[in-house]
N, C-alpha and C positions, 0 to 999 in steps of 0.2 A: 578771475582767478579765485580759489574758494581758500580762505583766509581761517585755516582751525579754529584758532587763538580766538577771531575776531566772532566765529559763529557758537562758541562752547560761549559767550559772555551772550548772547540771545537766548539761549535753551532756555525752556518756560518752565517750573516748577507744580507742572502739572503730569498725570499721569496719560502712558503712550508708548508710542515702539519706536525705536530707532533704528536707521538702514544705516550700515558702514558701506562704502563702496571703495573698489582700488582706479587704478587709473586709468584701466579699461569702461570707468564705469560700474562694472561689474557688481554686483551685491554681490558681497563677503559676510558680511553678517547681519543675522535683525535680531532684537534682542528687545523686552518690555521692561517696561519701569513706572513706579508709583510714583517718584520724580525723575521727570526724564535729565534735569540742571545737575542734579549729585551722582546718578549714574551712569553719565556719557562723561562726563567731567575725570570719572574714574581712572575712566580708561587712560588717559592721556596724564596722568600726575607719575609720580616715579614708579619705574619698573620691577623695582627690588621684590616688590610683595604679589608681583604678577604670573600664573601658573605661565606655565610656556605656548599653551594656543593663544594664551592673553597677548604676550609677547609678539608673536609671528604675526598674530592678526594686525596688531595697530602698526605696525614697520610699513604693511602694506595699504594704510586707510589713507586714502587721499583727499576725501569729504566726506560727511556724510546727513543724512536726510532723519527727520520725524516726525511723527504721524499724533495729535494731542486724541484722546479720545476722554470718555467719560467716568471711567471704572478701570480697576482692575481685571475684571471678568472681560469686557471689553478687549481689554489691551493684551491679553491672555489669548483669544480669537485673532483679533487682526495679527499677530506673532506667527500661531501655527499656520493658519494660510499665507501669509506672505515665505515661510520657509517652504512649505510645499510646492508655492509654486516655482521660488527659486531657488529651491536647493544650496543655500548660501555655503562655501568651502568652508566654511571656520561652524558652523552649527553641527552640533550633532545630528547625523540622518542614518537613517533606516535605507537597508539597500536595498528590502523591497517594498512593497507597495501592494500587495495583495488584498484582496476584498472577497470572502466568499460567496459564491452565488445563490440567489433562492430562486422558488416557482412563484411568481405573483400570477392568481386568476381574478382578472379584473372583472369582479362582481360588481364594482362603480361603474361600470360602462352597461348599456344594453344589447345584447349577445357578447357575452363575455369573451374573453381571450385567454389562452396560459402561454404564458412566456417567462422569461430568464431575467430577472435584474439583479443589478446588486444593491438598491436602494429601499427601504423601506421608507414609505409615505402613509401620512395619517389619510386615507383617501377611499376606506371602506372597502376595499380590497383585501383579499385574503392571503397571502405569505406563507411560505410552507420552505423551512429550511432552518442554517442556513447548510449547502453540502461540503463540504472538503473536494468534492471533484466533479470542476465545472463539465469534463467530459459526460460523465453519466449525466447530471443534467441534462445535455446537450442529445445524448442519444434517448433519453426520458421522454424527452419534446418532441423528437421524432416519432416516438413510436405510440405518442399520444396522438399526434396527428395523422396517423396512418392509420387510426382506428375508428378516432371520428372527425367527420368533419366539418370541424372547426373553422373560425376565421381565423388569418394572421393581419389583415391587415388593421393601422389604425383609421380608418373613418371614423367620423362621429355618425354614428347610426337614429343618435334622436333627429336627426334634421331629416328631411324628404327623400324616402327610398326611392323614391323612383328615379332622381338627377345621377344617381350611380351607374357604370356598367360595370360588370362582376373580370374577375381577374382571370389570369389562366389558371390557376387553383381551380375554379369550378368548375371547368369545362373539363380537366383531368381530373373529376371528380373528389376531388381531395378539401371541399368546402361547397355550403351548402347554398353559398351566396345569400346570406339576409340583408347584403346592401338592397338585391332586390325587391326587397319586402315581400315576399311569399312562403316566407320559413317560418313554422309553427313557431311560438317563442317560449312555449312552454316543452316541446319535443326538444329546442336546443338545449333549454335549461336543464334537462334533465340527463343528456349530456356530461354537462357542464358538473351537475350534481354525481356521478359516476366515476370521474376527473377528481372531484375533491375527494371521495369516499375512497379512493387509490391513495392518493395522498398521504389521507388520516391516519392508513393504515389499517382499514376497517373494512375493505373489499380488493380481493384479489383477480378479480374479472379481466382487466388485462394481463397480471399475469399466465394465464390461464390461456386468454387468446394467443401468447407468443411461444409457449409450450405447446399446442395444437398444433399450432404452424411448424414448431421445429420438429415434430412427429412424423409429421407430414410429410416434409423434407427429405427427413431419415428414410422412412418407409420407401420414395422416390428413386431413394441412391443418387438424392441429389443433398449433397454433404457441405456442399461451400453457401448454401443458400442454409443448411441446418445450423451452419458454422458461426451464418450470421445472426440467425433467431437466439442461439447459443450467450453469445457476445450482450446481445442485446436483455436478457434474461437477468448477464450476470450486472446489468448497470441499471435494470429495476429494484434486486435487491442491495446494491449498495445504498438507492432512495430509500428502502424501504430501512436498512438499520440504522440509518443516520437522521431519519427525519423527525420531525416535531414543531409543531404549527407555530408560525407567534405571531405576537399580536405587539403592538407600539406599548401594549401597556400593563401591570398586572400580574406580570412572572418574574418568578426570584429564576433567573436564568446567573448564572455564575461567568465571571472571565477571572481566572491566576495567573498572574504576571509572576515572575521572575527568572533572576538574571545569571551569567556566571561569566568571569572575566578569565579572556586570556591574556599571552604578555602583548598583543599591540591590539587587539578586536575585542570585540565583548558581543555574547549569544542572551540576546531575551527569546523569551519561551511564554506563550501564552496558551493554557489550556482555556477549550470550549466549555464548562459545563450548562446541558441547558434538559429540565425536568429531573435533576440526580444524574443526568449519566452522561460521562465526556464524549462529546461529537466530534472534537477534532479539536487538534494545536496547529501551531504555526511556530517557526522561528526564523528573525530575525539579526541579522547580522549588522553590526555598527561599529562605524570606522571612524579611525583618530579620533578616540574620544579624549587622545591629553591629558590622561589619569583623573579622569572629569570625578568626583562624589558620584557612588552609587545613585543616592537620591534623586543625584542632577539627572540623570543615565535614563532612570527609570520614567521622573518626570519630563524632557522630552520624549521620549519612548511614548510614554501615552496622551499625549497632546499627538503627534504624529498621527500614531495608529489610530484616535477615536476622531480625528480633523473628517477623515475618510470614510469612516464605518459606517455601514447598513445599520447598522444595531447598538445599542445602548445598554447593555443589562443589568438587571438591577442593584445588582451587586459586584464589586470589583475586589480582589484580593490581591494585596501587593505586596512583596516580602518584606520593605520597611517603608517608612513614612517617606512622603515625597516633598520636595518642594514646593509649593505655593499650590498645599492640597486644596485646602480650601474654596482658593476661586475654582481650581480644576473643577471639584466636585458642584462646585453651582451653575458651570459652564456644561459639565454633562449633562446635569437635570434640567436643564433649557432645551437641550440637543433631543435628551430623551422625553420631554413631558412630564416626569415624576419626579418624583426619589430617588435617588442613587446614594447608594452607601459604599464609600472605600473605607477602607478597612484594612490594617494590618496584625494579624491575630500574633497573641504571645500565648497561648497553650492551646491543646487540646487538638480536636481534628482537623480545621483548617490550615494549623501551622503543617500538620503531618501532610495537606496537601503542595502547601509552598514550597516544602522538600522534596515531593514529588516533581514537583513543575522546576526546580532547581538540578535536581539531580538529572533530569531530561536536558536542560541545559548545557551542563556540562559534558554529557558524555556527546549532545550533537555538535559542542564545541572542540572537543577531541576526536569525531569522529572527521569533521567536514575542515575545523579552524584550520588546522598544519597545511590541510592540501590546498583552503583559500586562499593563507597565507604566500606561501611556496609559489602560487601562482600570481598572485600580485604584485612581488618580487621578482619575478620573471620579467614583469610587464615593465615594469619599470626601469628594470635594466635597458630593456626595450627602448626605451622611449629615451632616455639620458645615453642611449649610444648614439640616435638618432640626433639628439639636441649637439651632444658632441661634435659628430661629424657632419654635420652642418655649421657650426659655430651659433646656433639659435641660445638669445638672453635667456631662457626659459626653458624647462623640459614642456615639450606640446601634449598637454594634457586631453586634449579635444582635437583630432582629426578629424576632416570632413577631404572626403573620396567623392572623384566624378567619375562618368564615365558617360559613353552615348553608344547607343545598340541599334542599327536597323538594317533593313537588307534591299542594297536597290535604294537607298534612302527613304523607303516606304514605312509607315506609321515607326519615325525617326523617336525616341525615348530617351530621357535624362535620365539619372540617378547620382542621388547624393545618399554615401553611406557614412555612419560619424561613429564613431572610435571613440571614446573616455577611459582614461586610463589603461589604455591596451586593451579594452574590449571592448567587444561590437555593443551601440546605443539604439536597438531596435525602433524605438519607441520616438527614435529622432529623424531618422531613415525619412526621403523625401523622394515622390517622383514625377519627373514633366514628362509632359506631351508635345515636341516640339512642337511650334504654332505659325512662326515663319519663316520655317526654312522647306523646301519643296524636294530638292534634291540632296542627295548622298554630299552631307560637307561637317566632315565634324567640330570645326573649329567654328563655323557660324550657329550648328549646334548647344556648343557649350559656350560660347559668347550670350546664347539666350538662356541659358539654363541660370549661369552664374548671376547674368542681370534680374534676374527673376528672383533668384533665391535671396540673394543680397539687396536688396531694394526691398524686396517683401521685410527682409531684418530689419533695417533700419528703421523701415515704418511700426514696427511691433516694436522697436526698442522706446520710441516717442511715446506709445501708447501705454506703455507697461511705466513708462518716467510719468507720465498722469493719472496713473493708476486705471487705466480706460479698458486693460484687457488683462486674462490671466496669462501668461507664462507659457510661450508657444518654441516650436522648435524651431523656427528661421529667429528668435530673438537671441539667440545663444550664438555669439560669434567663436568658430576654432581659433586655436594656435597657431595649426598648420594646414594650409590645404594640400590636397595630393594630389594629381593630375595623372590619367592614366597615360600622356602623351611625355614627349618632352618637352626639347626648346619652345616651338610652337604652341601647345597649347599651355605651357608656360605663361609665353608673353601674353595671349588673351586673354586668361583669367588676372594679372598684371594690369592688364589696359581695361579691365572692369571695373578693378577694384580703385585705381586712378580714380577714374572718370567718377568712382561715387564715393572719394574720400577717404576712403578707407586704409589702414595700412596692414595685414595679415602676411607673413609667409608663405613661399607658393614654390613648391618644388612638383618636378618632374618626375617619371618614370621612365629612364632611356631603357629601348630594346636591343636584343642584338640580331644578328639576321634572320633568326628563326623565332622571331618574335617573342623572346625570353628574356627578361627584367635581367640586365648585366647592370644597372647602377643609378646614380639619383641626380635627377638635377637642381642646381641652385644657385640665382647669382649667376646665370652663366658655367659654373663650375661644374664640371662632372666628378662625383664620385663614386667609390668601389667599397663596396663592403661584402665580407665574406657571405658563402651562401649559409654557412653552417651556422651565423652573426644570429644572436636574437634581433637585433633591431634590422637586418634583411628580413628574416623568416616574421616579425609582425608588417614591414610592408610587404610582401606578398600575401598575408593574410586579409588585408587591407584590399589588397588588390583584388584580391580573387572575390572576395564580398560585394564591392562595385560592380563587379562584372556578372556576378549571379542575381545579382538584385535588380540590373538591368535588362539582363536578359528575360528571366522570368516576367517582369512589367512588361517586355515586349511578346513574348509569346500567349501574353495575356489580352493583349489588341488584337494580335492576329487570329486570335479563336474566336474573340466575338466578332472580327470581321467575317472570317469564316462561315460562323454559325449563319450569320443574318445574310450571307450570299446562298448558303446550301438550300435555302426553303425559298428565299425573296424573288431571289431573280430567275424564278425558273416559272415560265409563261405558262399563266393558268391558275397558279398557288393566288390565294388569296389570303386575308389577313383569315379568314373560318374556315377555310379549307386545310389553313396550316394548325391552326388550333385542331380541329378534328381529326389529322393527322398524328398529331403530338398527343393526344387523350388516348388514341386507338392504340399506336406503336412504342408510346413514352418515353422513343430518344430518335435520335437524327441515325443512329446506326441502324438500328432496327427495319428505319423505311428507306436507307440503302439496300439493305439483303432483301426485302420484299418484295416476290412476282408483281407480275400486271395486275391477276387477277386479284391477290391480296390487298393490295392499292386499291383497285375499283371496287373492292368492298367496303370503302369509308364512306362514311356518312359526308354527305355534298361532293363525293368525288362521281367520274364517268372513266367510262374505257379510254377516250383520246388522252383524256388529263391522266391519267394514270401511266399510259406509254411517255408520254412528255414526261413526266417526272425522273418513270424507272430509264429510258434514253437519257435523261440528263445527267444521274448518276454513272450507270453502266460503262456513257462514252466518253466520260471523263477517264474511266478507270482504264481503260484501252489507250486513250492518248497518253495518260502517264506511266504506263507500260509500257 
C-alpha cells in the first residue's frame, strides 16, 4: 500500500520530474523541479493557496513516482517527453500535434532518393521546405517519379549490386534499377541534380513537362486526364511559393508565438517566417488550462510544440517572457546545434508582428472557439447521460467499440474503435486478423480479439512502469467498452477481462428485429434511451464507426486475396509473365478487357497462354451472370 506521508519524507533534494498517478494507475500529471523534497511536498500542505486544477489533481493522487536527473535542462526534456507520450489529464496539452512536411533528397546515400519526412537530420542530405500541405507534397512525389526514374526503395546500394533483384518498379519502367549495378551514376545524378534545380526554384522543366501533357489531353477531347495534369500543376506551384531550402544550420528563419484567451479554451498562433516572408502558421487549441498564467500557457505551449519539431529556428518571438526561459532556450540550442534567441520585443517592428500573430489568434478563436466549444458540450452531455443511465462512478471519458466482419466466416476481422471525449481517437483505432477461429462464430471471434488487445495492455502497461517503451495504444485502458452484441457477447468480453484481472465496464448493444439498436445493456439490465437522446445518437455514432472500420479492414483482405487469385492461379502465369503483363497493361482491369491477340503480344506470352488467361477471365464473367 503506497503510504503519501511515508514517501514525501524520502523525496531527494535534488533536481527531476515527478509522476502523479490516480488509482487506475494512470499518469495524471508529470511535472520538473530543481528540488523534487520542496515541490511534491507543495502539493499536499494546505489547499487554501491552491489554483483549482491544483485542487482536482491532488483529490485524485493516489501515489506517485520520480525521476532524479542531473540539471534543469535535463529535467526540462525528460518533463516534455513523458507529457507527450502520456498526455497526463491535469497538464496542459495541445490538441494537435502537427508537424509540417518537407522533401529530403538523400544526397548521403549513393543513388539518391526524394521523399517526404517530417524530420530534419544532420546527415548531409538536402531539406527543401517546410510545406503547409502535405497533399501537394504527396502529389510533388508523384509526379517527380513519373518523370524520372528514380529509386524508392531503401537498400544500402554501397554493399554488392549484384545480391539484389530489382522490384516491380523496374520492370514497369518507373525505376532504373541501380540495385542492379548497370545504371550510369553519373546520368542518375544528374537526374537527381534536375530534382534539386525544381526545388530551388531555379528551373521549370517539369513544370513544363505537365503543361505539355495537359495540352495534349485538351487537344484529345480527353478532359479528365487534362483535369488531372490540371490538379497536378496547381500543387507544383503551391511547392513552388512556399518553398525555401534549409539547412540544420545558419538561417535567422523566424517562428511568432502568440496567444489569445477565450472564457474556457485558449488559441496559440504560431506564424512561419523563413527568408522575410511567412510560409505558413498553425493554430492550436488548449484545453482546461484553470486560468493557468499566460506565461505558464505559453511555456508549455513551446516545450510541446518544439519536443516534436523538424526544425529549430534561429530565432523565436514570444509575446511575453516565459517561464523557465532560460533552460528552455539552452534546451533548443542542443535540439538545434546553435544559437537560438527567444526574445520578447517592447517596440518597434517585431512587437507590430506579435500583434499580427495575436490578432490572428483571436479572430480563429472567434471564428472556430464557440462552434468547438458548443461541440464539446454536446459531447459531454453525451457521455454524463450515458454515465447516468447506467449508474457508472464516473463519466466514460475513453470508449473502446468492438465489432467482428466477415462473410461465410472467411478472412474473419476484429476492430477496435476508441472514443475520447465523445470523439472518434483515430490514431488509437486497432485491427485483427482473426488467427483461430476457421469458421463463422462471433463470439469466439471477439473472445480472441478482446484477449489480444487486453494482454497486449497489460504487458505495454509493465513496460511503460519501467520506462522500457514509449506510450502505445493498447496501454490506455477505457472507462467503458461497448459491445456490438448484447447479453452474449456481454458475458465474453466479462469472462476476459475475469480471467486477466481486470475490472472495466462492459455494456451491450441490444437489437430489435430488424436489426436496429432499441437499447443498452448492463448488469444484466436493459435499458431505453430516447432516439432523439444525445447520449443514443453518440452510441450509434459509436456504433456505426466500429462497423465501418471493420468492414473496410475486411474488404481490404478480400482485394488482396483477390488480386493475388486473378493473375496466381491461372495455369500458365508465372511470377515474369505476370510482371510483363502488368508493365504492358498497368492494371488487372485492363488485361480483363484484352483479346487473345492483345495478350499474346506480351513479351514471354504465347497464343495457348493467352486463351487460358482471356478463358479464365471471360468464363468467370458468364458464370456470375
Amino acid at each position: 500500500m503506497f503510504n503519501i506521508e511515508e514517501e514525501l519524507k524520502k523525496l531527494p533534494d535534488s533536481p527531476g520530474v515527478y509522476i502523479m498517478k490516480d488509482k487506475n494507475d494512470e499518469i495524471i500529471y508529470v511535472g520538473k523541479a530543481i528540488s523534487l523534497r520542496k515541490r511534491v511536498r507543495q502539493y499536499f500542505q494546505s489547499s487554501k493557496n491552491h489554483p483549482p486544477k491544483v485542487n482536482a489533481m491532488v483529490r485524485n493522487i493516489r501515489e506517485f513516482e520520480y525521476i532524479m536527473v542531473d540539471n534543469e535542462v535535463e529535467a526540462l526534456v525528460l518533463e516534455s517527453n513523458l507529457i507527450k507520450k502520456n498526455r497526463p489529464k491535469y497538464n496542459i496539452l495541445l490538441r494537435d500535434d502537427k508537424q509540417y512536411p518537407y522533401i529530403k533528397v538523400t544526397l548521403n546515400e549513393k543513388y539518391p532518393r526524394v521523399i517526404k519526412t517530417r524530420q530534419i537530420l544532420k546527415d548531409k542530405a538536402k531539406y527543401f521546405g517546410p510545406y503547409p500541405s502535405a497533399t501537394a507534397v504527396n502529389d510533388a512525389l508523384e509526379i517527380i517519379r513519373n518523370i524520372y526514374p528514380i529509386r524508392t526503395c531503401k537498400l544500402n546500394l554501397e554493399k554488392n549490386l549484384s545480391n539484389f533483384r530489382p522490384c516491380l518498379n523496374y520492370y514497369i519502367g518507373r525505376c532504373q534499377a541501380p540495385c542492379l549495378g548497370n545504371v550510369d551514376e553519373e546520368r542518375y545524378l544528374k537526374m537527381i541534380d534536375e530534382i534539386i534545380q525544381f526545388l530551388n526554384n531555379k528551373d521549370d522543366k517539369i513544370v513544363k513537362i505537365i503543361e505539355g501533357r495537359m495540352k495534349d489531353a485538351a487537344q484529345k477531347l480527353d478532359f479528365e486526364t487534362a483535369a488531372r495534369y490540371r490538379d497536378q500543376l496547381n500543387s507544383l506551384k503551391i511547392l513552388q511559393e512556399k518553398q525555401k531550402i534549409v539547412t540544420a544550420s545558419n538561417q535567422m528563419d523566424q517562428d511568432i508565438i502568440a496567444m489569445a484567451r477565450g472564457v474556457e479554451e485558449v488559441c496559440v498562433q504560431i506564424f512561419f517566417v523563413r527568408d522575410g516572408k511567412i510560409v505558413g502558421r498553425e493554430h492550436f487549441i488548449l484545453e482546461d488550462t484553470y486560468n493557468e498564467e499566460r506565461k505558464e500557457i505559453l511555456s508549455s505551449f513551446i516545450k510541446q510544440f518544439y519536443i516534436g519539431s523538424a526544425y529549430v529556428p534561429k530565432e523565436i518571438i514570444v509575446e511575453e517572457e516565459i517561464d523557465d526561459q532560460e533552460a528552455i532556450q539552452r534546451w533548443l540550442e542542443g535540439k538545434r546545434g546553435s544559437k537560438v534567441h527567444m526574445i520578447t520585443p517592447k517596440r518597434g517592428e517585431k512587437v507590430e508582428l506579435i500583434e499580427m500573430v495575436r490578432k490572428n489568434a483571436m479572430d480563429m478563436l472567434n471564428q472556430y472557439g464557440d462552434r468547438y466549444l458548443k461541440k464539446q458540450r454536446e459531447d459531454m452531455k453525451a457521455l454524463e447521460e450515458i454515465k447516468h443511465i447506467l449508474g457508472l462512478e464516473d463519466i466514460p471519458m475513453r470508449i473502446e467499440a468492438y465489432d467482428i466482419s466477415n462473410i461465410s466466416g472467411v478472412e474473419s476481422v476484429g476492430s477496435m474503435v476508441v472514443f475520447e471525449k465523445g470523439q472518434a481517437k483515430k490514431s488509437d483505432y486497432r485491427r485483427f486478423k482473426i488467427r483461430s477461429v476457421k469458421t463463422p462464430n462471433d463470439y469466439a471471434s471477439l473472445e480472441e480479439v478482446l484477449t489480444r488487445r487486453f494482454t497486449r495492455g497489460l504487458e505495454e502497461k509493465e513496460l511503460l512502469k519501467n520506462n522500457e517503451l514509449e506510450k502505445k495504444g493498447f496501454s490506455s485502458f477505457p472507462d467503458l467498452i461497448m459491445m456490438d452484441g448484447g447479453k452474449g457477447q456481454v458475458n465474453i468480453a466479462q469472462r476476459v477481462l475475469d480471467n486477466l484481472g481486470i475490472d472495466i465496464p462492459i455494456c451491450g448493444l441490444v437489437k430489435d428485429d430488424f436489426h436496429k439498436t432499441r437499447g443498452i445493456i448492463y448488469n444484466n439490465i436493459e435499458y431505453h434511451l430516447k432516439e432523439d437522446s444525445k447520449g443514443f445518437r453518440l452510441i450509434y455514432k459509436i456504433q456505426e464507426e466500429a462497423h465501418r472500420f471493420a468492414i473496410s479492414y475486411h474488404r481490404s483482405l478480400r482485394s488482396k486475396a483477390l488480386f493475388k487469385s486473378e493473375l496466381d492461379d491461372i495455369k500458365g502465369i508465372g511470377q515474369k509473365r505476370k510482371v510483363s503483363l502488368m508493365k504492358h497493361f498497368q492494371s488487372i482491369e485492363k488485361i480483363k478487357n484484352a483479346t487473345v491477340e492483345e495478350l499474346a503480344k506480351v513479351e514471354g506470352m504465347n497464343i495457348k497462354v493467352a486463351e487460358e488467361l482471356y478463358n479464365h477471365f471471360h468464363n468467370k464473367e458468364e458464370k456470375n451472370d
